[in-house]
LUMTOR-507801 format. One record per residue: x, y, z of N, C-alpha, C, O in turn; residue number from 1. Coordinates in steps of 0.1 Angstrom, whole numbers, plus 2048, in hexadecimal, padded with zeros to 3 digits. Layout:
// LUMTOR-507801
<rec n_u="X" n_v="Y" n_w="Z" ca_u="X" ca_v="Y" ca_w="Z" c_u="X" c_v="Y" c_w="Z" o_u="X" o_v="Y" o_w="Z" num="NUM"/>
...
***
This chain:
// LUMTOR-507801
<rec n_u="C85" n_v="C5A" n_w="4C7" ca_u="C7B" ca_v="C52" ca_w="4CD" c_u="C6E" c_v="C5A" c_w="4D0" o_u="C6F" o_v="C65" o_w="4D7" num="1"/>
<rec n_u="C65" n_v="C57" n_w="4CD" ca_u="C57" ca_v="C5B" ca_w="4D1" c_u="C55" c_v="C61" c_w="4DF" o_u="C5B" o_v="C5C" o_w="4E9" num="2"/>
<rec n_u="C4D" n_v="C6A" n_w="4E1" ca_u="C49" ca_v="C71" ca_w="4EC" c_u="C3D" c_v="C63" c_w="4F2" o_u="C3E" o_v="C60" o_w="4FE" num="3"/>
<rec n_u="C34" n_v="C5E" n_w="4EC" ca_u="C2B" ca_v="C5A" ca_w="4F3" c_u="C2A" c_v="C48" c_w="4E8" o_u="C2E" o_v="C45" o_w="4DD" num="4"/>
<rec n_u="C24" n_v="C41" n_w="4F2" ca_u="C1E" ca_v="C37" ca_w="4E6" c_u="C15" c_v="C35" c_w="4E1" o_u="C14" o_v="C2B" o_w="4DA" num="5"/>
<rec n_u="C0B" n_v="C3E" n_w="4E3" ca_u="BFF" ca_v="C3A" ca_w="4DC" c_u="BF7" c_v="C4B" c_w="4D9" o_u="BF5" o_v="C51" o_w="4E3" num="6"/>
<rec n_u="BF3" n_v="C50" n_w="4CD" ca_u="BED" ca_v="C5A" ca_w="4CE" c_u="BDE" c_v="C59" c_w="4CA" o_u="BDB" o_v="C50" o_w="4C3" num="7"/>
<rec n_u="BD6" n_v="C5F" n_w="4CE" ca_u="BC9" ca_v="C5A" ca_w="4CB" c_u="BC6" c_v="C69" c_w="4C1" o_u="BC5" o_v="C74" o_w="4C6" num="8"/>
<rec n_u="BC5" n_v="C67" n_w="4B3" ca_u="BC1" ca_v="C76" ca_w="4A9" c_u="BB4" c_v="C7A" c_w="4AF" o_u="BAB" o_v="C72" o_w="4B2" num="9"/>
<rec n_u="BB3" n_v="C8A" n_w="4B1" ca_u="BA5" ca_v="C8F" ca_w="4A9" c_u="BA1" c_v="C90" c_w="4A1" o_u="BAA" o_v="C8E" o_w="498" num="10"/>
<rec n_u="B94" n_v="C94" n_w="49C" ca_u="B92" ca_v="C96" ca_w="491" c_u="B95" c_v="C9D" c_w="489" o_u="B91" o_v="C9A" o_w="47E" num="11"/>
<rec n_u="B9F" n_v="CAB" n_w="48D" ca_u="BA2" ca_v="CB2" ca_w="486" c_u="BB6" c_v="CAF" c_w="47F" o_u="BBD" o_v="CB5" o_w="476" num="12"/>
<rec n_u="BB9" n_v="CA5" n_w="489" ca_u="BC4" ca_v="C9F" ca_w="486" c_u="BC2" c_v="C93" c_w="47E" o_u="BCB" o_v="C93" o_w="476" num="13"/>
<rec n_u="BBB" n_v="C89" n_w="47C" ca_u="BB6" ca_v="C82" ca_w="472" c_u="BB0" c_v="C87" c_w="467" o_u="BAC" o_v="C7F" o_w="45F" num="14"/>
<rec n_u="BAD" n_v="C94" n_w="466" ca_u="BAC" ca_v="C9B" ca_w="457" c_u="BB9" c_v="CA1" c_w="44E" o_u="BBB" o_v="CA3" o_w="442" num="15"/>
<rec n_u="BC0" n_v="CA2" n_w="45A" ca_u="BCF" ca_v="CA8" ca_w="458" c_u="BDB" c_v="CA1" c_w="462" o_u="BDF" o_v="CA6" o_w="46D" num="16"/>
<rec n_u="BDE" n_v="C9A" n_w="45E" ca_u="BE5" ca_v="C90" ca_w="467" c_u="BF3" c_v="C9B" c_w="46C" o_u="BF4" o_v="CA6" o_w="466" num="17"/>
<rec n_u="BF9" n_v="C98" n_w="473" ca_u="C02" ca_v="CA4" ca_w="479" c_u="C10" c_v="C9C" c_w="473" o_u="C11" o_v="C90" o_w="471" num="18"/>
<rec n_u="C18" n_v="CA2" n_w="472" ca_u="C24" ca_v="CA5" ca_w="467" c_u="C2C" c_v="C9B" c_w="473" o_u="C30" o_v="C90" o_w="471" num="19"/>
<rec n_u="C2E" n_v="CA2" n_w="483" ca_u="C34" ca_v="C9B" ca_w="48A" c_u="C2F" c_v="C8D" c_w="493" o_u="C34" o_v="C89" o_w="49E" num="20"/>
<rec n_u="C28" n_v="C8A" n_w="48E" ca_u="C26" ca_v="C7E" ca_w="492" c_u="C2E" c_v="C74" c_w="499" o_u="C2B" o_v="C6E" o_w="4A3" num="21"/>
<rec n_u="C3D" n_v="C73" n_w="48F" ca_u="C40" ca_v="C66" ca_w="494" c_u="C4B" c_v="C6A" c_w="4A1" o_u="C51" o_v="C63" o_w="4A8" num="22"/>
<rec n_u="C49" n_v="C79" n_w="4A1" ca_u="C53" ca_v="C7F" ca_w="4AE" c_u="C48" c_v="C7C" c_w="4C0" o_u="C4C" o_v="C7A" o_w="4CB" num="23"/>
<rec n_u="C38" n_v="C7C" n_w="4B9" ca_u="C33" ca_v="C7C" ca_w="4C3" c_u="C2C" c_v="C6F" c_w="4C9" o_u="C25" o_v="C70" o_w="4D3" num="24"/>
<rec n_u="C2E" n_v="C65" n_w="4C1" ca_u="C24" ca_v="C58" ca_w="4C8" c_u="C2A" c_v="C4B" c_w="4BB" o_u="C2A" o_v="C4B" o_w="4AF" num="25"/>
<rec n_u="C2E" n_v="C43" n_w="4C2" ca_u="C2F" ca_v="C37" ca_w="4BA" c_u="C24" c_v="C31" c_w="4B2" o_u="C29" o_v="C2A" o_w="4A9" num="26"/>
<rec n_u="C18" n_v="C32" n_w="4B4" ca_u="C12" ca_v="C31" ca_w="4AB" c_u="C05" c_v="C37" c_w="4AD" o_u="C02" o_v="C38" o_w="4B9" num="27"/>
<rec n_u="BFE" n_v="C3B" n_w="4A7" ca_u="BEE" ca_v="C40" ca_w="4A5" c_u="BE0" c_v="C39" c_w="4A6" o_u="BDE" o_v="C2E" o_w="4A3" num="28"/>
<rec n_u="BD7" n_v="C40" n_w="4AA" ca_u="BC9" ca_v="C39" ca_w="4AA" c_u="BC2" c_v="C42" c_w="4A9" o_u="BC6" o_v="C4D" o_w="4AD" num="29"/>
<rec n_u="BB5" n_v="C41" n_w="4A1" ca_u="BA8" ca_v="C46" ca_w="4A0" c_u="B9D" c_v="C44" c_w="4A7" o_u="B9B" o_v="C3D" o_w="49D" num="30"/>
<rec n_u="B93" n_v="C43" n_w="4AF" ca_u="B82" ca_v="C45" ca_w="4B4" c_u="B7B" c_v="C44" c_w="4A9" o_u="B7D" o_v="C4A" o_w="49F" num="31"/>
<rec n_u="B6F" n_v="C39" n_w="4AD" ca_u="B65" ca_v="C39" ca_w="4A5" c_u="B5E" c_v="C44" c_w="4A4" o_u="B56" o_v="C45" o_w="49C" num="32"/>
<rec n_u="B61" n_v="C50" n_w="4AE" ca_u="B59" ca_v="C5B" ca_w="4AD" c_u="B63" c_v="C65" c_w="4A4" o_u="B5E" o_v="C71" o_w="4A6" num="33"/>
<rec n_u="B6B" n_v="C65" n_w="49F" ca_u="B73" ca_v="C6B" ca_w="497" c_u="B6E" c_v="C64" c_w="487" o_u="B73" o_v="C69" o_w="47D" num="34"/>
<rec n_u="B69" n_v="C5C" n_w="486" ca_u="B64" ca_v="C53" ca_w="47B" c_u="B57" c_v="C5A" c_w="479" o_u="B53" o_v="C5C" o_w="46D" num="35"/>
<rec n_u="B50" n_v="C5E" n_w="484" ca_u="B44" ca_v="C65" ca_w="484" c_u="B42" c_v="C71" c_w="47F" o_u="B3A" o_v="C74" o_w="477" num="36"/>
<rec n_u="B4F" n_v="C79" n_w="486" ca_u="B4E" ca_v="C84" ca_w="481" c_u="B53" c_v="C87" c_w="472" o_u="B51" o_v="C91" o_w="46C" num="37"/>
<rec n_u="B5A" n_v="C7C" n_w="46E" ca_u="B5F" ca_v="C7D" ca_w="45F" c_u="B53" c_v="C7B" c_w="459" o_u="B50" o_v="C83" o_w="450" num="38"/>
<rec n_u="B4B" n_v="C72" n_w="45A" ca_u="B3F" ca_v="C70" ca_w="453" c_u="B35" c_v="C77" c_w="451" o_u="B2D" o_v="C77" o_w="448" num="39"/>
<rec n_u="B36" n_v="C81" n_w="45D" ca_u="B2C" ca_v="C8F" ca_w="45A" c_u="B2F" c_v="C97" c_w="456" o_u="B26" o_v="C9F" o_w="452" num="40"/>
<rec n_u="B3B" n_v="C99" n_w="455" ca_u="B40" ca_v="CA3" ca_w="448" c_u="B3E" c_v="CA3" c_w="437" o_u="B3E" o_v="CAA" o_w="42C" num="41"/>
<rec n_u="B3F" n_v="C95" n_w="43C" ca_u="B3A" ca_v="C90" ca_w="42D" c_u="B30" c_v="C95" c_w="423" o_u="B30" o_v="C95" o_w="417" num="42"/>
<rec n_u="B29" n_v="C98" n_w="42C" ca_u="B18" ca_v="C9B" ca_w="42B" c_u="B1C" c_v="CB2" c_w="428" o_u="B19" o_v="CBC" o_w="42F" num="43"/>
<rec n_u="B24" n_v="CB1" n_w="41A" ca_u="B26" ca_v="CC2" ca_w="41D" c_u="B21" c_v="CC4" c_w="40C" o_u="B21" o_v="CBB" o_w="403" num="44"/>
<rec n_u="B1C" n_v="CD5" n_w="40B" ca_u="B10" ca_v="CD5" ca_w="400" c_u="B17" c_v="CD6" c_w="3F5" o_u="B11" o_v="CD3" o_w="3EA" num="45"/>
<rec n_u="B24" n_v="CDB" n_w="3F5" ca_u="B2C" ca_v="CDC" ca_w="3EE" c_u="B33" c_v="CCE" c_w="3E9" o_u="B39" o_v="CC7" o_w="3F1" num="46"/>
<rec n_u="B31" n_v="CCB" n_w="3DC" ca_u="B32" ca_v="CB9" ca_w="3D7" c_u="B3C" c_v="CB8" c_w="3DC" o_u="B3F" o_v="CB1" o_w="3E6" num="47"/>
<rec n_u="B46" n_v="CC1" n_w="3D2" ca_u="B57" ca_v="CC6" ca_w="3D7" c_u="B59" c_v="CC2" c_w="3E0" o_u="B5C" o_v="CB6" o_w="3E1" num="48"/>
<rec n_u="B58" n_v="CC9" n_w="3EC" ca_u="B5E" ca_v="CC6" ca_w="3F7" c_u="B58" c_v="CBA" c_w="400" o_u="B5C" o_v="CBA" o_w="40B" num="49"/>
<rec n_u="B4F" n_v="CB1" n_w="3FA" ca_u="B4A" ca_v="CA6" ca_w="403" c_u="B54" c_v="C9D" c_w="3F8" o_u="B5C" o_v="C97" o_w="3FE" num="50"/>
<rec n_u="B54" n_v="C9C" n_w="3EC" ca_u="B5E" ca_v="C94" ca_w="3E8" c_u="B6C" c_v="C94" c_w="3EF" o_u="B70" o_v="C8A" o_w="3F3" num="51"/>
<rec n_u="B73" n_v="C9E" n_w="3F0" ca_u="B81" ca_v="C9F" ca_w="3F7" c_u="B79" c_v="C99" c_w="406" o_u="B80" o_v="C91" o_w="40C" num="52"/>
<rec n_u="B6F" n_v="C9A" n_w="40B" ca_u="B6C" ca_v="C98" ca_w="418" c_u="B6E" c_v="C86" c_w="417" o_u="B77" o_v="C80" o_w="41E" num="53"/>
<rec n_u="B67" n_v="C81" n_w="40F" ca_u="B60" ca_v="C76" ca_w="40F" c_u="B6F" c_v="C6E" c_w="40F" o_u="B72" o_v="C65" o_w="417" num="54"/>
<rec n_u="B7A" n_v="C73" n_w="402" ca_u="B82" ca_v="C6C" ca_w="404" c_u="B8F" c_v="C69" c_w="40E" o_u="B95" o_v="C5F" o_w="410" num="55"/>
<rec n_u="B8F" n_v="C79" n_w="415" ca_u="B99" ca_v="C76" ca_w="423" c_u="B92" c_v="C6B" c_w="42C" o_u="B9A" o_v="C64" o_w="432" num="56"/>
<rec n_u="B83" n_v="C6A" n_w="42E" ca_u="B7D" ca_v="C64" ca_w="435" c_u="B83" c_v="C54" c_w="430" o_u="B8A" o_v="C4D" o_w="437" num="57"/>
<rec n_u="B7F" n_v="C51" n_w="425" ca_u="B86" ca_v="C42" ca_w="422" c_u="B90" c_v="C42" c_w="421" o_u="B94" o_v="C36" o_w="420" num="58"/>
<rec n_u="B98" n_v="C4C" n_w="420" ca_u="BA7" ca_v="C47" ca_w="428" c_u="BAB" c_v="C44" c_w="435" o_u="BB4" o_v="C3D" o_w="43A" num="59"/>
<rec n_u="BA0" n_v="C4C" n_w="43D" ca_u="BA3" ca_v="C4B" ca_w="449" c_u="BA3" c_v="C39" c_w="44E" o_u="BAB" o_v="C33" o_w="456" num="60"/>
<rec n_u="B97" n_v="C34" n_w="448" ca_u="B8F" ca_v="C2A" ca_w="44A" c_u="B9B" c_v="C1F" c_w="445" o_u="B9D" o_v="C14" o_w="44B" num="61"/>
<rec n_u="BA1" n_v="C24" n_w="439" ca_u="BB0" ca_v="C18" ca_w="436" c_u="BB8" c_v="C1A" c_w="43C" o_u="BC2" o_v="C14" o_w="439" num="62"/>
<rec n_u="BB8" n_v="C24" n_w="447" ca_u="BCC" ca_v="C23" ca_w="44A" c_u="BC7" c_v="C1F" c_w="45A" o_u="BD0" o_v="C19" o_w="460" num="63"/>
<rec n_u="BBD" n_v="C21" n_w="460" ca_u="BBA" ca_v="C20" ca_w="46F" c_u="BAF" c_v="C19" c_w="46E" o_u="BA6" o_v="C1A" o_w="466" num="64"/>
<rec n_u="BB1" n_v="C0D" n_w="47B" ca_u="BA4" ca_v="C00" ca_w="481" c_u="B9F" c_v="C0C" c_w="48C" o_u="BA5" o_v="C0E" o_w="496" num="65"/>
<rec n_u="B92" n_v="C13" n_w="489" ca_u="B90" ca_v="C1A" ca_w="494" c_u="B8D" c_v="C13" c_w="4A4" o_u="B88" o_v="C09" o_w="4A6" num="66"/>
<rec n_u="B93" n_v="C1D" n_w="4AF" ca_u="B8E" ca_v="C16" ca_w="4BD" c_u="B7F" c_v="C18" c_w="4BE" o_u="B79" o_v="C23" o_w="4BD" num="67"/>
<rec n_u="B7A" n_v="C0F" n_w="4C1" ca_u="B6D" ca_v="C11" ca_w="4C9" c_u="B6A" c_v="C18" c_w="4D3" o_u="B74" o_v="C1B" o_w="4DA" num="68"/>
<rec n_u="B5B" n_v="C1E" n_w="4D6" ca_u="B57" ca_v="C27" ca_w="4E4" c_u="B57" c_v="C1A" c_w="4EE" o_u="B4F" o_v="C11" o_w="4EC" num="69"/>
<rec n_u="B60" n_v="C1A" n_w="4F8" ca_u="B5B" ca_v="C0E" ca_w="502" c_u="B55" c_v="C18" c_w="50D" o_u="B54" o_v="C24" o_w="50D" num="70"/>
<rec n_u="B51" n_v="C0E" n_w="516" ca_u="B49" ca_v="C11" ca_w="522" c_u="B4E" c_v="C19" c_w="52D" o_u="B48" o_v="C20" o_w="535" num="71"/>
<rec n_u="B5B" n_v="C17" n_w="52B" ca_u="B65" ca_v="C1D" ca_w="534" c_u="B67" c_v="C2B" c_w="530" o_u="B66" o_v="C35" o_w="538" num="72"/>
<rec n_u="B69" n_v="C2B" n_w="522" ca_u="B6C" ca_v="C39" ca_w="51C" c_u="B5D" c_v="C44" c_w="51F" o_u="B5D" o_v="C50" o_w="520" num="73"/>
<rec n_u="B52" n_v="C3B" n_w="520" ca_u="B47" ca_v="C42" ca_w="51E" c_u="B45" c_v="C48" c_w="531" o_u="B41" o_v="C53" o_w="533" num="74"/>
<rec n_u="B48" n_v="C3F" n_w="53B" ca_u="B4D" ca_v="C43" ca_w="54B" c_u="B57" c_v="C4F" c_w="549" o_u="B55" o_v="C5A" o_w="54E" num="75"/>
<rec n_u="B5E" n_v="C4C" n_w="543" ca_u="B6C" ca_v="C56" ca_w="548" c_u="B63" c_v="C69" c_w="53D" o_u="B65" o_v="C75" o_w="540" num="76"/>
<rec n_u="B5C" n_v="C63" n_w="535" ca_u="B53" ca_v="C70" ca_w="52F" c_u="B52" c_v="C79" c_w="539" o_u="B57" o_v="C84" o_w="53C" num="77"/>
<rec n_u="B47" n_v="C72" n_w="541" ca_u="B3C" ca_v="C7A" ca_w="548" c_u="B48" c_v="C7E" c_w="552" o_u="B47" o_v="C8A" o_w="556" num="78"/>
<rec n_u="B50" n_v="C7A" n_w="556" ca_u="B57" ca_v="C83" ca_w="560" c_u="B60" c_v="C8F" c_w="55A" o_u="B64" o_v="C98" o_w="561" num="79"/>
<rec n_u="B64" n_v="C8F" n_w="54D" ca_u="B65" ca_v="C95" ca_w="543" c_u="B5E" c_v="CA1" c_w="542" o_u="B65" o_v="CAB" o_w="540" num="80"/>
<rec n_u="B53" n_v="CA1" n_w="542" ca_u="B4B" ca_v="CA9" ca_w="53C" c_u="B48" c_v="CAF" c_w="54D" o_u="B45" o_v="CBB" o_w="54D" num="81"/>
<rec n_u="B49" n_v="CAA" n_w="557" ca_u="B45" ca_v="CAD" ca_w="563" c_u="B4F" c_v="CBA" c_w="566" o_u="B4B" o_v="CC4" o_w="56B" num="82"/>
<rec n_u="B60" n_v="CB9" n_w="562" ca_u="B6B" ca_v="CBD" ca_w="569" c_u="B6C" c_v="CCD" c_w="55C" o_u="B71" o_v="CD8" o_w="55F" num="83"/>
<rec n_u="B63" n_v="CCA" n_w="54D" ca_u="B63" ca_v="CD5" ca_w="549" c_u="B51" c_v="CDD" c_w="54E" o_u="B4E" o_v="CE8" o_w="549" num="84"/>
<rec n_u="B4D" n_v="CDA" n_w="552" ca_u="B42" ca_v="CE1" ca_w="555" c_u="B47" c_v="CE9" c_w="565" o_u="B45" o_v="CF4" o_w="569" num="85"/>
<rec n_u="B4B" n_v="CE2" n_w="568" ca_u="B52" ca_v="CED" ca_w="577" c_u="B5C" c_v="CF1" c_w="573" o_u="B62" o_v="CF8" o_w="57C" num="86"/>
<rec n_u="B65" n_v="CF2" n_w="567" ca_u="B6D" ca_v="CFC" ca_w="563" c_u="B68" c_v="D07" c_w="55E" o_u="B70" o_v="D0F" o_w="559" num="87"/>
<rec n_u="B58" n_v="D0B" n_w="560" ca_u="B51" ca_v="D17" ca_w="559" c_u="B4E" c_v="D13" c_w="54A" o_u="B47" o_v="D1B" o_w="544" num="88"/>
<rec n_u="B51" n_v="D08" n_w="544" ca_u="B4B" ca_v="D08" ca_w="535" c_u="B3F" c_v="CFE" c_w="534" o_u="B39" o_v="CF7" o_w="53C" num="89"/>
<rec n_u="B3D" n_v="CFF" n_w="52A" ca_u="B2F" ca_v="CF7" ca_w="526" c_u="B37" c_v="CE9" c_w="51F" o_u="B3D" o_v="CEC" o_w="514" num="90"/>
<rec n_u="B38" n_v="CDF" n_w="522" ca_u="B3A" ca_v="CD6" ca_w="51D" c_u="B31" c_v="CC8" c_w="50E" o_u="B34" o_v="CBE" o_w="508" num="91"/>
<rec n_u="B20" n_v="CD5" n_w="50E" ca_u="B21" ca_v="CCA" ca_w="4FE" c_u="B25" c_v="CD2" c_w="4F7" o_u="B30" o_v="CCE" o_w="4F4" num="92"/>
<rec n_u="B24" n_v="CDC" n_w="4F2" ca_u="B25" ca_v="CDF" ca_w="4E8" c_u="B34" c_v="CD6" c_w="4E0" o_u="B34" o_v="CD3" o_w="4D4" num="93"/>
<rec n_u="B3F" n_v="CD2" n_w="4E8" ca_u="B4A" ca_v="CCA" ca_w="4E8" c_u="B4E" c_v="CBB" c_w="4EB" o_u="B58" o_v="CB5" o_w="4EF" num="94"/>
<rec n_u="B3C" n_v="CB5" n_w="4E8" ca_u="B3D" ca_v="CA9" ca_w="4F1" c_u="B46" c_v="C9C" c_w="4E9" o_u="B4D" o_v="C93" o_w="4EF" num="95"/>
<rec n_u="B44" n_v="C9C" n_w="4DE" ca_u="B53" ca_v="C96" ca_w="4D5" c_u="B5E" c_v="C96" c_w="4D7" o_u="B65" o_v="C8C" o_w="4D7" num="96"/>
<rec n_u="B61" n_v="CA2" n_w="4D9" ca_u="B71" ca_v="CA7" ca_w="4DE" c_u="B71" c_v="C9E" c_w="4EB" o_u="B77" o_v="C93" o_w="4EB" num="97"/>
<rec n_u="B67" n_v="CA3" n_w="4F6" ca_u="B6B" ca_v="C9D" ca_w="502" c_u="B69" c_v="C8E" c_w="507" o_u="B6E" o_v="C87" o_w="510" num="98"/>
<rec n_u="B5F" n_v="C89" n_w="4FA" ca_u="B61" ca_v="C7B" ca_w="4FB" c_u="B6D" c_v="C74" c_w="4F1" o_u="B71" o_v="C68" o_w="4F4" num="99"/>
<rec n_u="B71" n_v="C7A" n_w="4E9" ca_u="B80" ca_v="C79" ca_w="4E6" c_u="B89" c_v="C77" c_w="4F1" o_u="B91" o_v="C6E" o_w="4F0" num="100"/>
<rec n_u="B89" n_v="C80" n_w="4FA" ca_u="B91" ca_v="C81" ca_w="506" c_u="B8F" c_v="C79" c_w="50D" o_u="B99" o_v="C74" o_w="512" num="101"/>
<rec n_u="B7F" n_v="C71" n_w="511" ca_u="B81" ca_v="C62" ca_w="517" c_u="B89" c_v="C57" c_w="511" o_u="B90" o_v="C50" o_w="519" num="102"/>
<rec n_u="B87" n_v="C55" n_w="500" ca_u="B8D" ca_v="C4B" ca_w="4FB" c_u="BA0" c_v="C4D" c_w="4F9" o_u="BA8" o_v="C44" o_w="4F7" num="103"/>
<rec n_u="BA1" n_v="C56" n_w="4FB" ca_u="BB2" ca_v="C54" ca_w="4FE" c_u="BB3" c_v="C51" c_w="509" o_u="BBA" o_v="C47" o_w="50A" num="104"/>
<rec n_u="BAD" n_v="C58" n_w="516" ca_u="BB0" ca_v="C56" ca_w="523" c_u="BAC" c_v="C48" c_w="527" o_u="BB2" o_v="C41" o_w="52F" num="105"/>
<rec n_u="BA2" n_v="C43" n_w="522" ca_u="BA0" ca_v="C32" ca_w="521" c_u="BAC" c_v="C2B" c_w="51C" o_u="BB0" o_v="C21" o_w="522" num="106"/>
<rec n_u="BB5" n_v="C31" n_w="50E" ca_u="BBB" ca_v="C29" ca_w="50B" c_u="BCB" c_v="C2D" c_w="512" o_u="BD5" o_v="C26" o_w="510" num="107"/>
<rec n_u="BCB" n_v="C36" n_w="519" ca_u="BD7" ca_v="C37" ca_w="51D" c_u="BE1" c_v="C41" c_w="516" o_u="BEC" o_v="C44" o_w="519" num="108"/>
<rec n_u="BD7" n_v="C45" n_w="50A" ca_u="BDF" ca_v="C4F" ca_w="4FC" c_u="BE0" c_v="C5C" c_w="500" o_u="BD9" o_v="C62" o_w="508" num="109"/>
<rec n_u="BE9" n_v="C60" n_w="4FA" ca_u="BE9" ca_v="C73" ca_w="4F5" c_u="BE1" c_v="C73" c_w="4EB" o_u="BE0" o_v="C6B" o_w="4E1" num="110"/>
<rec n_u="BD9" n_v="C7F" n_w="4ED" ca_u="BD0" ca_v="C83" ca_w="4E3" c_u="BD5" c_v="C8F" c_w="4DE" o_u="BD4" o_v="C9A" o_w="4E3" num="111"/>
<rec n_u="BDA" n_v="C8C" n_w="4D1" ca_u="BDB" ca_v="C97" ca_w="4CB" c_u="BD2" c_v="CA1" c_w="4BF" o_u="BCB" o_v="C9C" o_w="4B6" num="112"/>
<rec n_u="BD2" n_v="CB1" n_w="4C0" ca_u="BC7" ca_v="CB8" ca_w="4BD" c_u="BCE" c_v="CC6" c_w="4B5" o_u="BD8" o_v="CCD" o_w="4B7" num="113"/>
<rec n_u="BC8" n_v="CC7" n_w="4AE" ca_u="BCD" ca_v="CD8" ca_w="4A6" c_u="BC1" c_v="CE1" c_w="4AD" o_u="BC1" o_v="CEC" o_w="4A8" num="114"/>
<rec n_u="BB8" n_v="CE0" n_w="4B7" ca_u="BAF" ca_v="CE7" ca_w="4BB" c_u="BAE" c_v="CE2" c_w="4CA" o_u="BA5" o_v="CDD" o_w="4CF" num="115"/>
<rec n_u="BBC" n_v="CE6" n_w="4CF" ca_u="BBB" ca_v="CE7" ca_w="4DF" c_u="BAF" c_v="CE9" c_w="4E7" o_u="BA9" o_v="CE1" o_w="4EE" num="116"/>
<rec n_u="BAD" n_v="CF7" n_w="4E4" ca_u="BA4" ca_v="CFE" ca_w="4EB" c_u="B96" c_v="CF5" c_w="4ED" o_u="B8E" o_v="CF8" o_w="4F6" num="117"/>
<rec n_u="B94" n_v="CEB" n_w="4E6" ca_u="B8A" ca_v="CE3" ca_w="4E2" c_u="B8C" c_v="CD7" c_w="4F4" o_u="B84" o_v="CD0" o_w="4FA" num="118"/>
<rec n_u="B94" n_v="CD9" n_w="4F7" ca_u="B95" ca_v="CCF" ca_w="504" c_u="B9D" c_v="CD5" c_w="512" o_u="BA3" o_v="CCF" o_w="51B" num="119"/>
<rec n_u="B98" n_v="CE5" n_w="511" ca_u="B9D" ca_v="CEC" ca_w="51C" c_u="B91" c_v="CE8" c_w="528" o_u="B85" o_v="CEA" o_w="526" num="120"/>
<rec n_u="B95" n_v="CE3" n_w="536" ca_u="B8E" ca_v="CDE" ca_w="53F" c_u="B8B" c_v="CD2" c_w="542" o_u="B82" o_v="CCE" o_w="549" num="121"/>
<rec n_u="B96" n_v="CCA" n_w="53A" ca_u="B8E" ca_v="CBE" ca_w="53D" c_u="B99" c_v="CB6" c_w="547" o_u="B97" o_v="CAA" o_w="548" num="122"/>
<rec n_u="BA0" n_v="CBA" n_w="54C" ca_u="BA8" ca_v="CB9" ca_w="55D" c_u="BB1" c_v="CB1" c_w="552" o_u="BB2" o_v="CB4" o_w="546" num="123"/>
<rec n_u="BBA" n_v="CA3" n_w="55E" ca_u="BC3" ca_v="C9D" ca_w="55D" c_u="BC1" c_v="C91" c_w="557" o_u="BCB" o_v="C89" o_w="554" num="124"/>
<rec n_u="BB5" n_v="C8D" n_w="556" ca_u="BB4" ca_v="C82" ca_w="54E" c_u="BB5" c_v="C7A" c_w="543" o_u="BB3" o_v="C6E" o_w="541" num="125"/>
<rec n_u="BBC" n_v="C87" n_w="53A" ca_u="BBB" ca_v="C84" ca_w="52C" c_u="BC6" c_v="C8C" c_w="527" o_u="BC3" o_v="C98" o_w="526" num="126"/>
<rec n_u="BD5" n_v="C88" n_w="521" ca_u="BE1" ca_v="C94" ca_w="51B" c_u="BDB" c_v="C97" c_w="50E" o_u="BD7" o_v="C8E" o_w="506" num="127"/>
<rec n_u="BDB" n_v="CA4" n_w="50E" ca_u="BD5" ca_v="CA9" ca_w="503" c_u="BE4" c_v="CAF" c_w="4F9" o_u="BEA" o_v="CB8" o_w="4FE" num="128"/>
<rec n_u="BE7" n_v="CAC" n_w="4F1" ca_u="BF4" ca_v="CB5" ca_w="4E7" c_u="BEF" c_v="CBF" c_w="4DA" o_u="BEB" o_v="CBB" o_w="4CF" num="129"/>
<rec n_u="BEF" n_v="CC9" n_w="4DC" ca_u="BEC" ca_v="CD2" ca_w="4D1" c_u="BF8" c_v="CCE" c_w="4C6" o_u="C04" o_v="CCD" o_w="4C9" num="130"/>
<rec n_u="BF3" n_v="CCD" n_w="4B7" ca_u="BFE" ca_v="CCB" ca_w="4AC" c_u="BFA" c_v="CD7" c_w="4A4" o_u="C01" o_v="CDA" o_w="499" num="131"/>
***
């Protein structure tokens, strides 16, 4: 049985979906800001690698109905970004990640990440799972 029910991917797990998945969440979700960031990768000088880019991106887009940024997610941000700025770090340079961290904690999800370090400070609001 699953650890969680709902995982919310980053974007570095929706490029590379994690092997254990179905140990960790009944089922999966994406952020339209993870749709964002696929799409700007898109944009790389190398044809090569924007083709491999372009088409994980339209897969992403067939296997997942992305969640929307709601209003709530965008509240629960700023206190986000508040709880890592008194942890000593700068919080834009990471503002994706941590508005990622609103949209699970909106939805109630685990957010899973291959780049922990990417959401160190951002308190209790949000289960972060390194894969």
């Amino acid at each position: 049985m699953p650890e969680h029910a709902l995982a919310l991917l980053d974007t570095s797990c929706a490029i590379d979906f994690p092997d254990e998945m179905e140990e960790l969440a009944e089922a999966a979700a994406i952020s339209t800001l993870t749709i964002a960031e696929l799409a700007y990768g898109i944009h790389h000088d190398d044809p090569l690698v924007a083709a491999v880019r372009e088409a994980r991106y339209r897969e992403v887009l067939d296997q997942f109905d992305p969640v929307p940024y709601s209003v709530r997610a965008a509240h629960l941000y700023g206190a986000i970004a508040a709880s890592v700025r008194r942890s000593g770090r700068n919080p834009r340079p990471r503002r994706i990640d941590l508005m990622l961290a609103s949209v699970a904690a909106d939805l109630g999800a685990v957010l899973l990440t291959r780049n922990p370090a990417d959401f160190i400070g951002i308190g209790d609001v949000a289960r972060v799972v390194a894969v």
